[in-house]
Every structure is written in structure tokens, then in C-alpha cells.
C-alpha positions as CSV (number, residue, x, y, z in Angstrom):
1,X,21.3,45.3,52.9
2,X,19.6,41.9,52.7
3,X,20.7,41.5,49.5
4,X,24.6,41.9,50.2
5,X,24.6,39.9,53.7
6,X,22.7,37.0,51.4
7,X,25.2,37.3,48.4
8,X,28.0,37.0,51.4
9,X,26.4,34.1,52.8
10,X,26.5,32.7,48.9
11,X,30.3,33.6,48.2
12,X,31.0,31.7,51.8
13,X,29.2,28.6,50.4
14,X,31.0,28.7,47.2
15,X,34.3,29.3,48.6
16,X,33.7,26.3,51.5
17,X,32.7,23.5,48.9
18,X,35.2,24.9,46.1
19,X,37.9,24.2,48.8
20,X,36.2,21.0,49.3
21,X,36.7,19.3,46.1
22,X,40.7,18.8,47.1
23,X,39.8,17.0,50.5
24,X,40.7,13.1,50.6
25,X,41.3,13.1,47.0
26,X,43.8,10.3,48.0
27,X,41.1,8.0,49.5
28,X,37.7,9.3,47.7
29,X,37.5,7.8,45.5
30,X,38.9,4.5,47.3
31,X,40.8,2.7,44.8
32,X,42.4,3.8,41.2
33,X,39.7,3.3,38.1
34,X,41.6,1.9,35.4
35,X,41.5,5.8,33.7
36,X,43.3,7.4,36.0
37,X,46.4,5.2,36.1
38,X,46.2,5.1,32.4
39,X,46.3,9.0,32.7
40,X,49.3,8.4,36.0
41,X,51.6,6.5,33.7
42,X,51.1,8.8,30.4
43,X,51.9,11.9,32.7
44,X,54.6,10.5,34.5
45,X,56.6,9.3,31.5
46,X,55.6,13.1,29.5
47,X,56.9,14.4,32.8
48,X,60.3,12.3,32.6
49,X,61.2,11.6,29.4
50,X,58.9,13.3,27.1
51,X,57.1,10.4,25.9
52,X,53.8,8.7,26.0
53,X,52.7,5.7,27.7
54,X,53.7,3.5,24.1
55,X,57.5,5.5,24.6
56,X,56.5,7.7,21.5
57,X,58.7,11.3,21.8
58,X,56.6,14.2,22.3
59,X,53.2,12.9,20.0
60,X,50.2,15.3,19.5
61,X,47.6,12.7,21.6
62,X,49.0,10.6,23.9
63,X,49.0,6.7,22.4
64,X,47.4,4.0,25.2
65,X,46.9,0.4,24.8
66,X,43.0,1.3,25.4
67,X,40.3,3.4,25.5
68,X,41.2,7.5,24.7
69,X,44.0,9.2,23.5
70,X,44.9,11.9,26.1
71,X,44.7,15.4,24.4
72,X,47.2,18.0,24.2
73,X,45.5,20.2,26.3
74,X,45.4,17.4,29.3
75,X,48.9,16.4,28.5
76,X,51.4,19.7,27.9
77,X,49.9,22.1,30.3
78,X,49.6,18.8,32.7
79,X,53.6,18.4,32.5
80,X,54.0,21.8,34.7
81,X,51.3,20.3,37.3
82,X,53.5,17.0,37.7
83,X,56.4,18.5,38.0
84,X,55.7,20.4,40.7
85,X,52.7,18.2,42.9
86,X,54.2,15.1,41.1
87,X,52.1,12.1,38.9
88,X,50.1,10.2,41.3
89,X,46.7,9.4,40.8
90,X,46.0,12.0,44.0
91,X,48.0,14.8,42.4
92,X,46.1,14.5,38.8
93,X,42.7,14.6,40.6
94,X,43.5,17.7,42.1
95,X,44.4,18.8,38.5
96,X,41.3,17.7,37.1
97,X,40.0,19.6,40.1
98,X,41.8,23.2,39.2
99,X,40.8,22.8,35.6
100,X,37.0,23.0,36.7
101,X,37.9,25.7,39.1
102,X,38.7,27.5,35.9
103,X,35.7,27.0,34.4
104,X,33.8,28.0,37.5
105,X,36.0,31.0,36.9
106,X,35.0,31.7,33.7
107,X,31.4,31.0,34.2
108,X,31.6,34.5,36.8
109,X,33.3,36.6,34.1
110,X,30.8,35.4,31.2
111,X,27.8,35.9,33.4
112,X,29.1,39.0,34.8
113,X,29.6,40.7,31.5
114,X,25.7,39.9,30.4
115,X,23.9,41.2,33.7
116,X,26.4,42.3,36.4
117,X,28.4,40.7,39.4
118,X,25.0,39.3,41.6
119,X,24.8,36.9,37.9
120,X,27.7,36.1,38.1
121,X,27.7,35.3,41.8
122,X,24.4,33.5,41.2
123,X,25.8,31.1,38.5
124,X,29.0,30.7,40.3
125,X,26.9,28.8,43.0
126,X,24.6,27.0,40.5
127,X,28.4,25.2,39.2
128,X,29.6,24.6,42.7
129,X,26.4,23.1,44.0
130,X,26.4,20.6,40.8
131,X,26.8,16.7,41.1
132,X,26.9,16.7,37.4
133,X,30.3,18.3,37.9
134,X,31.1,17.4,41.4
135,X,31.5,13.5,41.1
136,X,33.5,12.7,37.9
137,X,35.8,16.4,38.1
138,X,37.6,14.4,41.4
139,X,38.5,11.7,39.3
140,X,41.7,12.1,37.2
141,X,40.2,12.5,33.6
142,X,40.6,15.0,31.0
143,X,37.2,15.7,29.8
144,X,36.1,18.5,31.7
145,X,38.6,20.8,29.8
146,X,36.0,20.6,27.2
147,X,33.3,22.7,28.6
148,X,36.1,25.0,30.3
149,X,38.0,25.9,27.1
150,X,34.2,26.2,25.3
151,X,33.4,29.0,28.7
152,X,36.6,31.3,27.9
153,X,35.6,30.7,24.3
154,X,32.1,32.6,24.8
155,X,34.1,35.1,27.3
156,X,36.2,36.1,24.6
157,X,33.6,35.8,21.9
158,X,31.0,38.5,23.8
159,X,33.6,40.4,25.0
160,X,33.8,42.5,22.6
161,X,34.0,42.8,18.7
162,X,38.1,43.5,18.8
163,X,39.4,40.8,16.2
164,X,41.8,39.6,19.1
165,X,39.3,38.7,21.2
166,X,37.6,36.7,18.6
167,X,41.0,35.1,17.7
168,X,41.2,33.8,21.5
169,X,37.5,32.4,21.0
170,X,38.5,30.7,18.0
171,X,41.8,28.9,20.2
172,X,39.1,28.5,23.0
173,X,36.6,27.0,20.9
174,X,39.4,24.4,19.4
175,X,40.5,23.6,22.6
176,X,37.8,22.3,23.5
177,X,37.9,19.8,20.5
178,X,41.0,18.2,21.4
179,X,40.0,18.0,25.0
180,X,37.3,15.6,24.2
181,X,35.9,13.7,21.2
182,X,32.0,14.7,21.9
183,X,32.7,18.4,21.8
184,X,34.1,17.3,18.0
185,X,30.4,17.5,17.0
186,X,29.1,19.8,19.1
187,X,31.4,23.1,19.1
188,X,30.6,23.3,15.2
189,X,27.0,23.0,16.0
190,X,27.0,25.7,19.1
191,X,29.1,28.2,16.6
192,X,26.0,27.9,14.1
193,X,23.9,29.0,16.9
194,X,25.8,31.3,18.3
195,X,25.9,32.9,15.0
196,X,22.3,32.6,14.9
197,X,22.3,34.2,18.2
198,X,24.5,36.8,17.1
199,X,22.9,38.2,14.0
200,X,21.6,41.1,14.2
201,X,22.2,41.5,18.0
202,X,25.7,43.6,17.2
203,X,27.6,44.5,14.3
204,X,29.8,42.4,12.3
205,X,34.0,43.2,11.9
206,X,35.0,41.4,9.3
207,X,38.1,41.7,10.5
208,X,37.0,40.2,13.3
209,X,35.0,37.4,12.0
210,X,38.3,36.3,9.5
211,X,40.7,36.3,12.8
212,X,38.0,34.2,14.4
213,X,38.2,31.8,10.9
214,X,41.8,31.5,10.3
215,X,42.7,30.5,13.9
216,X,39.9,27.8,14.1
217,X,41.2,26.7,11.2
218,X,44.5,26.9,11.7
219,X,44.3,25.1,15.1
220,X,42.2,22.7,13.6
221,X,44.5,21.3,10.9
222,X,46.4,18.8,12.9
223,X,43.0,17.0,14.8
224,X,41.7,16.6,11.4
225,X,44.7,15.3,10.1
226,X,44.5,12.9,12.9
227,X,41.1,11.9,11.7
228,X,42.2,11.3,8.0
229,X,44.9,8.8,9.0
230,X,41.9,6.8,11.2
231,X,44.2,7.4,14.1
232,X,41.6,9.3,16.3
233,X,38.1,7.7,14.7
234,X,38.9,4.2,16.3
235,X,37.8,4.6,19.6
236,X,34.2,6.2,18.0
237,X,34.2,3.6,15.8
238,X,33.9,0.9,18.0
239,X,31.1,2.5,20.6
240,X,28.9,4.5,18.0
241,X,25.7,3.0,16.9
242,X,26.8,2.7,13.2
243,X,29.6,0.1,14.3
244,X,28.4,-3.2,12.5
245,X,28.7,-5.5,15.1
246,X,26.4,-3.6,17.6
247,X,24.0,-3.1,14.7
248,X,24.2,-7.1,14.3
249,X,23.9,-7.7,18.4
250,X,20.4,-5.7,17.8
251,X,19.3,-7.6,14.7
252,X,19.5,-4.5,12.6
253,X,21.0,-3.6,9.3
254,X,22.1,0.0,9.6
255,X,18.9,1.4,7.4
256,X,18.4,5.3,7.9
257,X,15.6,4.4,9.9
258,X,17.3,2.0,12.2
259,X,19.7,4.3,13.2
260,X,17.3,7.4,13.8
261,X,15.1,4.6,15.8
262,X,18.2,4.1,18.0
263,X,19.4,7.6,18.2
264,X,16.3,8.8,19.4
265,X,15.8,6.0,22.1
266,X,19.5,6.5,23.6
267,X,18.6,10.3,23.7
268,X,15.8,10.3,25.1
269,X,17.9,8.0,28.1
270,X,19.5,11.5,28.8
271,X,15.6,13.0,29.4
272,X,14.7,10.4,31.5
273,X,13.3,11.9,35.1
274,X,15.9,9.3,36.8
275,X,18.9,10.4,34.8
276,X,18.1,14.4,35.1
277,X,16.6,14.1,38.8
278,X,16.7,10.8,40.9
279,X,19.9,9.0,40.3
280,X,21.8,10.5,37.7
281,X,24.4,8.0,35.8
282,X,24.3,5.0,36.8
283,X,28.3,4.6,36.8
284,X,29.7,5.7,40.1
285,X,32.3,7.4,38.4
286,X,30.1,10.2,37.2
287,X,27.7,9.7,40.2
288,X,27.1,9.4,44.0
289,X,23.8,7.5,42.5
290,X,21.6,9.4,45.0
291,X,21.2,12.6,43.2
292,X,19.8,13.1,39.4
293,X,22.6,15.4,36.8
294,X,20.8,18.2,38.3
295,X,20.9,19.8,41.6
296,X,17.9,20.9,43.8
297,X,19.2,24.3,42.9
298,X,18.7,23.4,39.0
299,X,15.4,21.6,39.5
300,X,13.8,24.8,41.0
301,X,15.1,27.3,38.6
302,X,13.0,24.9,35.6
303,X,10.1,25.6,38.4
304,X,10.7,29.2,38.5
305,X,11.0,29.3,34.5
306,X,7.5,27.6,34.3
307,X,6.1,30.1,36.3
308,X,8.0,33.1,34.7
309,X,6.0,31.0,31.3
310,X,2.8,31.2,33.3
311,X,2.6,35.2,33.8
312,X,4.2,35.8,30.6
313,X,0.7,33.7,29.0
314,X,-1.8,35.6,31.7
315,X,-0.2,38.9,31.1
316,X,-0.6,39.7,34.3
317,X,0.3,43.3,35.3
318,X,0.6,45.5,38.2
319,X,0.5,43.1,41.2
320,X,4.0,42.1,41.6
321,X,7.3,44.4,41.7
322,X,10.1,42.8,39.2
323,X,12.8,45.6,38.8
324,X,13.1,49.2,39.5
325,X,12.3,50.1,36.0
326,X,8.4,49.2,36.4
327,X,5.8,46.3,37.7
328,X,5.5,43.3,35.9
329,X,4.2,42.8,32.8
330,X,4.7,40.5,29.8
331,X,7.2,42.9,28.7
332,X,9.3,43.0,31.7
333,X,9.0,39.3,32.0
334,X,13.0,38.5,32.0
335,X,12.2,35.1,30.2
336,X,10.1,37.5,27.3
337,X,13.1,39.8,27.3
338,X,15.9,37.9,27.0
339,X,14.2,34.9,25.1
340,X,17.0,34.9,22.5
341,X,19.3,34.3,25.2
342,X,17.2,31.6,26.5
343,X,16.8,29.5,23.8
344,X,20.3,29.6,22.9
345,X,21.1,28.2,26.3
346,X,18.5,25.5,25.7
347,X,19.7,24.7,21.9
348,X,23.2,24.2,23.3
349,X,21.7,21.8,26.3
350,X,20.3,19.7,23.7
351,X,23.1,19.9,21.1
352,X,25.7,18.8,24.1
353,X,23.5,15.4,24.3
354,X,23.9,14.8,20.4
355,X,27.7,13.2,20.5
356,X,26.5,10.4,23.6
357,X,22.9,9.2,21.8
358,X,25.8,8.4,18.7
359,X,27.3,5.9,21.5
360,X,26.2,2.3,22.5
361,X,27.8,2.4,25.8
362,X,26.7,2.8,28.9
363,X,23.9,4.8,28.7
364,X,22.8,7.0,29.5
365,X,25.8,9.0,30.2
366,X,27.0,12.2,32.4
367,X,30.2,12.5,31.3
368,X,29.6,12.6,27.7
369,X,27.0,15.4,27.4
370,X,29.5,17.4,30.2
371,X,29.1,20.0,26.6
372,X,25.8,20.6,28.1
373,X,27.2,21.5,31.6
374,X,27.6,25.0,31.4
375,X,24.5,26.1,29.3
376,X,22.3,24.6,32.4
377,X,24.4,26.5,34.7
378,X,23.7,29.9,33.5
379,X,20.3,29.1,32.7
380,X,20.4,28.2,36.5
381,X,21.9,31.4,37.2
382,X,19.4,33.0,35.7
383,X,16.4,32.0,36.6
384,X,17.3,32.4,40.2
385,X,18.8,35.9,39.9
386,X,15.6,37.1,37.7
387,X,13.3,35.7,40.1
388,X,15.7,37.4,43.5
389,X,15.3,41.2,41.3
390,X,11.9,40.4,40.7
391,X,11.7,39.7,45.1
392,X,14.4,40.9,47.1
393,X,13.3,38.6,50.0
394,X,14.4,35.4,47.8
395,X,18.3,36.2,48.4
396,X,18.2,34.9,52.3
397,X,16.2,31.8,50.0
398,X,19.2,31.6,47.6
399,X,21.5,31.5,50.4
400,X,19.8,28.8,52.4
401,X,19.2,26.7,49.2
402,X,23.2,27.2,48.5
403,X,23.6,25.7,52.3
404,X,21.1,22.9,51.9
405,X,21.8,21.7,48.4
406,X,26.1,21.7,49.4
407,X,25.5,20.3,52.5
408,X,23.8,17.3,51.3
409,X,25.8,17.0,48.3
410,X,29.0,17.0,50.4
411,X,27.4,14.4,53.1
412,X,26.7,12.4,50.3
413,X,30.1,12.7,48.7
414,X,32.0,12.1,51.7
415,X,30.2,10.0,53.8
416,X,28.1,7.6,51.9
417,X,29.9,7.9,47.9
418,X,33.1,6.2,48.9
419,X,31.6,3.0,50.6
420,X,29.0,2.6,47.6
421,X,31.4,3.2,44.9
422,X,34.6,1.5,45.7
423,X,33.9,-1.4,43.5
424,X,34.5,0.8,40.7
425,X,37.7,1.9,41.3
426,X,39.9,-1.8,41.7
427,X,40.5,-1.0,44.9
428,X,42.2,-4.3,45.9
429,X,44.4,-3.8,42.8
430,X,45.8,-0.2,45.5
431,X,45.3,-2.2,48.7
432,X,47.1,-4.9,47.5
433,X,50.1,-2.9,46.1
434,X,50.5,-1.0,49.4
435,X,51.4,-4.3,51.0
436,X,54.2,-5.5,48.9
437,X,57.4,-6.0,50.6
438,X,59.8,-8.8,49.1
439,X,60.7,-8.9,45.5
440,X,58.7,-12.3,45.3
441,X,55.3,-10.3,46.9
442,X,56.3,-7.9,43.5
443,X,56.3,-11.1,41.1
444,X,53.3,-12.3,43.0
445,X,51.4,-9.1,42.3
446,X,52.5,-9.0,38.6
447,X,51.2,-12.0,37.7
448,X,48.1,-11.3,39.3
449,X,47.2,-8.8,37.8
450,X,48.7,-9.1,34.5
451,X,46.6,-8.1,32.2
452,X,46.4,-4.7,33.8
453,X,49.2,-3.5,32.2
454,X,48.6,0.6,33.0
455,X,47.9,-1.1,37.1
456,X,51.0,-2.5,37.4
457,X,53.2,0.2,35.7
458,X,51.9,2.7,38.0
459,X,52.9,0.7,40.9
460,X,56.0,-0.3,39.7
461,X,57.0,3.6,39.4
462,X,55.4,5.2,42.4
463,X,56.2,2.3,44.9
464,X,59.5,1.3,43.8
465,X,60.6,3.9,42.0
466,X,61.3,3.0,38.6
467,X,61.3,5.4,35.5
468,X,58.8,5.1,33.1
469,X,60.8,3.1,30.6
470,X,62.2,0.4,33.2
471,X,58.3,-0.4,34.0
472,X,57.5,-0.4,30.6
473,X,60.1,-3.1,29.8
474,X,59.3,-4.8,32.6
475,X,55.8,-5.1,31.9
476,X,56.0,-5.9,28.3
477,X,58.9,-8.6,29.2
478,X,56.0,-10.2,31.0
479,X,53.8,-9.9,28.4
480,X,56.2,-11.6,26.2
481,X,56.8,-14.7,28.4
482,X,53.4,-15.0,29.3
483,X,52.2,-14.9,25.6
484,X,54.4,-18.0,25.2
485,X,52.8,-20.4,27.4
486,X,49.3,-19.4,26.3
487,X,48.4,-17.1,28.9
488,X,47.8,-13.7,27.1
């Protein structure tokens, strides 16, 4: 009875902050980072006139004049969002919203098919209460879809042995490729382990294993065509600790040892007790900057691990109840027994931060080891729902640490994130635009803020109602005339 009035409690929690995420997406963030309307005005012209932001029909990626091609899997399934809650910076938050919601989704189906519903439930809260997630999913960017597309992958993958449900991990698993460049590098490397993982555990299908293969492969032909013709590479080339320049900027040459020197320094970044538990990233667009990566909830299952370590050394036996089956022992120990699971969810933690210690930016970084975001969820999960079958009594404890740890992650959100951060999202560039009037306030504002091309186009379109291709022109026209008289 305590059990299911706590687990009720928990599903209230999770369904108050879930519904959360889409309040004030219009002013929280304040502002529009430079992202988002880079994301806005690639939407909006898919939307209209089935082009990118560069007016190229229907590409795979979607070409900007900066920064990240937008994927496929942002763009095309994006098209149906905009047409119906429309292309504003607003609207694609809330779709960067849904798209976790899925995930959070998927997390309860994957962790319900390994230990039951109360998992599920358990890790369901872990996701919701995270500021890893929290902070950067209500800001209109496409990464996210990464770790989502790699959850239904595993869903699919350890739902059974049936070759179509191994063909749907394969899409899964491929999805999350395109979504975003890190999981390039780490999806191969969590297949090795979760073949690892896998051997011996169940039998093999081969028929299963080649459907699996062929649509990998399959799928993957046109990203790595994309690579061969340099046309996806550039954007690592210039941020990745082998670029030349940066190498120069640190006196180095590039030897093997230089490069494992600085590897291992911008990894270890990611360990640091500030990044995982103090203050997290210090961009405030993957952070409120007053909580670490990890949640109080996430801190104390790594306390409830050590401990669960601690009895499993001592062998203690016959003092404490753990499950109906018997008393605790090393052998009922849930960390002894399911240590294969374990360490695959820790392998894939520290595989996820590979892809951002390759980087030279802005380090150390939330949003490029987001791979990593789901492995510490269920390892969350678990360690929580082991120790609450272990103790009945800790469910009321699960419930209150679901209140406090929401609680002060939405105060913090709401009521001191947007002052702090605003500075990061141009702001003035939004407050500005909103007070245009006369078609010389428009020249005014284009001028001033020529060189933010994606800025201006946005505007252009969702205050004066231009399509796509008449701000495009526009812009580009004052490109053009600027270039002339030396000011581009």
C-alpha cells in the first residue's frame, strides 16, 4: 500500500514538471540564441517551399551559412510540426520539447521490459528531474533526437530476437547518427558493447542479426557519402583537436602523444566534481549554472551504489531484507547480479564523453556527451528501485526526493535561469525587432545588425510576413551592397 500511494505521488511529479517544460517557452529563454533562428528560418523555408536556408530543393542536411547542418531527422518530421504550431522560435522549442518527451517515453518501455513497471516508473523520474536534459531540450536544437532514436534503438534491440525488431534497432540506431555528429562515433562503439553485452546472454538469429546489418547499412549509405564528399567533416574539422591551427595556438605539433595529452585533459573536464555536481556547463544554454549534469536524484543513486559495493565486499548476510526471494547476501546483491548490466551502462557513460574530448570548444560540454544521458538515467533508475525492493520504507523517500529535486530545479529554471542567462540569447536583437514600426525603423534594424544574417531573416518573415525567398533576397541584396563599400 505504501508502495503504490508513493509510486502515485512519483507519476504526479513526473506528469507536473513534464507539463512544465512547455510553460513560457516564448520568454524562457529571453531572447533567440543565434541556433534557434538558424533552425526558425531552415524550418520555415522546408515548411514553404521545400528548401533549405541556402534555397537548395529538398537536400539530405539542411545547408546554413554556419555552424551545423540540420539532420533529416530534425528537418522532415519537423515540416508536420510547423505546419501545424507554425516556425517560430517558441513553436520549435516546444518540438525540441516533444522529442525528449519521447525519449522519456522510451526510457519507461526499455526499463519496463528489464524489471517491471516500478523501473520503469523509477527511471521515468530520474529523466524528468534531470538539468542535464532540462536546460538545453527548451531551446530549439536538434541534438537531443540522438539519445532518443539510440532509446527505441535498445527497445527494439531487447525486445525480442524477431529479425523485425532488430531491423527497427538498426533504423533506430542510424537515426541517431544523423541527428548529431557525436553519436557518429559513439553508436558504433555502444553496438560493440552491446554485442559484448549480448553474448552469451540469449541466442543468436542470424536472421536476425543480417536484418539488423543490412538496414544499418543501408541507412548509412547516404551520411557516409556525405562524409566522402567533405560536405559533413567541415564543421569537425575546424573544432577537433587535430585541426592545425589549434594545435599551433597550443605550441604543439600533432605527435601521437600530443594529442592523447590533450584528449585526456579535455576528458577528464567532463569528470570534474563542478561539471558532474556544482555547476554543470558553464554555457547557459545547456545550464541554469547552479546545478552540476547531475541531479540530487543521480548523485544519491552513485551513494547508494557505493554502499550496495560495500556489502557486496563484507558479504554481509542475514541482517537486512532485499527481496522476497531471501535476505541479503553477496548473491542477492542487485549490483552482483546484474553486474553485466551495470557495466554496460557505465561503458556507454564513458563512451558518450569520447566525441566532445575530440573538440576544442567550449569545454567542457553538456550537450555533446547528451549520448551519455540515458545510460545515467537508468543507472539512476536502478539504483533507486534496487535499494526501494531492498526497503519498502524508501518509496515515501523516492517520492519526497522527486518533490524536492523538481521543485528546486523548476525554481531555478523559472525564476532565477532567465535573468542570469539572457545575455546568451541576443535578446536586444528580439526586443529590438518587436519595436519596429516604419519601413525606415526596418532599414535601421538591418543595418544594425547585419551581419546576423539568420537574425534578420527570421524577423523579416515572422514580423512582416515575408516568404522565405523574399527575406533571403533581401538579406543577401544587403550583403551585396554592403560588401561594396567595405563593410562586410
Amino acid at each position: 500500500m505504501l508502495k503504490k500511494f508513493a509510486i502515485g505521488i512519483i507519476i504526479l511529479v513526473v506528469l507536473l514538471l513534464n507539463i512544465l517544460r512547455f510553460w513560457k517557452l516564448d520568454t524562457i529563454p529571453d531572447g533567440y540564441h543565434v541556433d534557434e533562428v538558424g533552425s526558425a528560418v531552415t524550418m520555415q523555408c522546408f515548411a514553404e517551399a521545400g528548401c533549405d536556408a541556402e534555397l537548395r530543393p529538398w537536400p539530405l542536411f539542411g545547408s546554413m551559412e554556419y555552424g551545423q547542418d540540420k539532420p533529416p531527422t530534425f528537418v522532415y518530421p519537423g515540416v508536420l510540426w510547423v505546419k501545424v504550431f507554425g516556425s517560430t522560435v517558441p513553436s520549435l522549442r516546444g518540438y525540441s520539447v516533444f522529442v525528449l518527451l519521447i525519449g522519456i517515453l522510451g526510457l519507461f518501455f526499455l526499463a519496463k521490459q528489464l524489471f517491471g513497471k516500478a523501473f520503469g516508473i523509477m527511471v521515468v523520474l530520474a529523466a524528468t528531474c534531470s538539468p542535464w536534459a532540462w536546460v538545453v531540450t527548451r531551446v530549439a536544437l536538434e541534438s537531443y533526437a540522438a539519445p532518443v532514436f539510440a532509446i527505441w534503438g535498445l527497445y527494439f534491440f531487447w525486445r525480442s530476437s524477431r529479425w523485425w525488431d532488430w531491423a527497427l534497432a538498426g533504423f533506430f540506431f542510424v537515426g541517431a547518427m544523423y541527428a548529431y555528429p557525436p553519436a557518429r562515433l559513439q553508436i558504433p562503439l555502444m553496438m560493440v558493447t552491446l554485442g559484448i553485452y549480448e553474448w552469451g546472454r540469449r541466442s543468436l538469429r542470424w536472421q536476425s542479426a543480417l536484418s539488423l546489418a543490412f538496414v544499418f547499412i543501408l541507412c548509412l549509405l547516404p551520411l557516409a557519402a556525405g562524409y566522402m564528399h567533405d560536405s559533413l567533416s567541415q564543421r569537425f574539422n575546424g573544432i577537433s583537436i587535430f585541426n592545425k591551427d589549434y594545435l599551433h595556438t597550443l605550441g604543439a605539433t600533432g605527435t601521437p602523444w600530443e594529442i592523447i595529452s590533450i584528449f585526456a585533459h579535455n576528458y577528464l573536464l567532463h569528470l570534474s566534481p563542478d561539471f558532474l555536481f556544482l555547476t554543470g556547463d558553464p554555457s547557459y544554454v545547456h545550464s541554469t549554472r547552479h546545478l552540476g549534469i547531475f541531479s540530487w536524484f543521480d548523485i544519491t543513486a552513485l551513494v547508494i551504489f557505493i554502499v550496495f559495493v560495500i556489502l557486496a565486499i563484507l558479504k554481509l548476510k542475514g541482517t537486512v531484507p532485499c527481496n522476497p526471494r531471501g535476505l541479503f547476501s553477496s548473491e542477492n546483491n542487485p549490483v552482483v547480479k546484474n553486474r553485466r548490466l551495470l557495466l554496460f551502462l557505465a561503458a556507454n557513460f564513458f563512451i558518450g564523453i569520447i566525441p566532445s574530448a575530440l573538440t576544442n570548444q567550449e569545454l567542457p560540454h553538456a550537450l555533446r556527451i547528451c549520448g551519455s544521458w540515458p545510460f545515467m538515467m537508468l543507472f539512476t533508475g536502478f539504483m533507486w528501485w534496487a535499494a526501494a525492493e531492498c526497503l519498502a520504507v524508501l518509496w515515501p523517500a523516492i517520492a519526497l526526493a522527486g518533490i524536492l529535486c523538481g521543485g528546486v530545479l523548476a525554481y531555478q529554471y523559472f525564476v532565477i535561469y532567465p535573468h542570469e542567462s539572457r545575455g546568451m540569447f541576443d535578446f536586444w536583437i528580439k526586443d529590438k525587432a518587436e519595436l519596429l514600426k516604419t519601413q525606415e525603423d526596418w532599414q535601421d534594424f538591418l543595418l544594425a545588425f547585419h551581419r546576423r544574417n539568420y537574425h534578420c531573416r527570421y524577423f523579416l518573415v515572422h514580423r512582416l510576413g515575408m516568404t522565405c525567398k523574399q527575406a533571403n533576397d533581401i538579406w543577401w541584396q544587403l550583403y551585396h551592397e554592403l560588401s561594396k563599400k567595405g563593410l562586410f
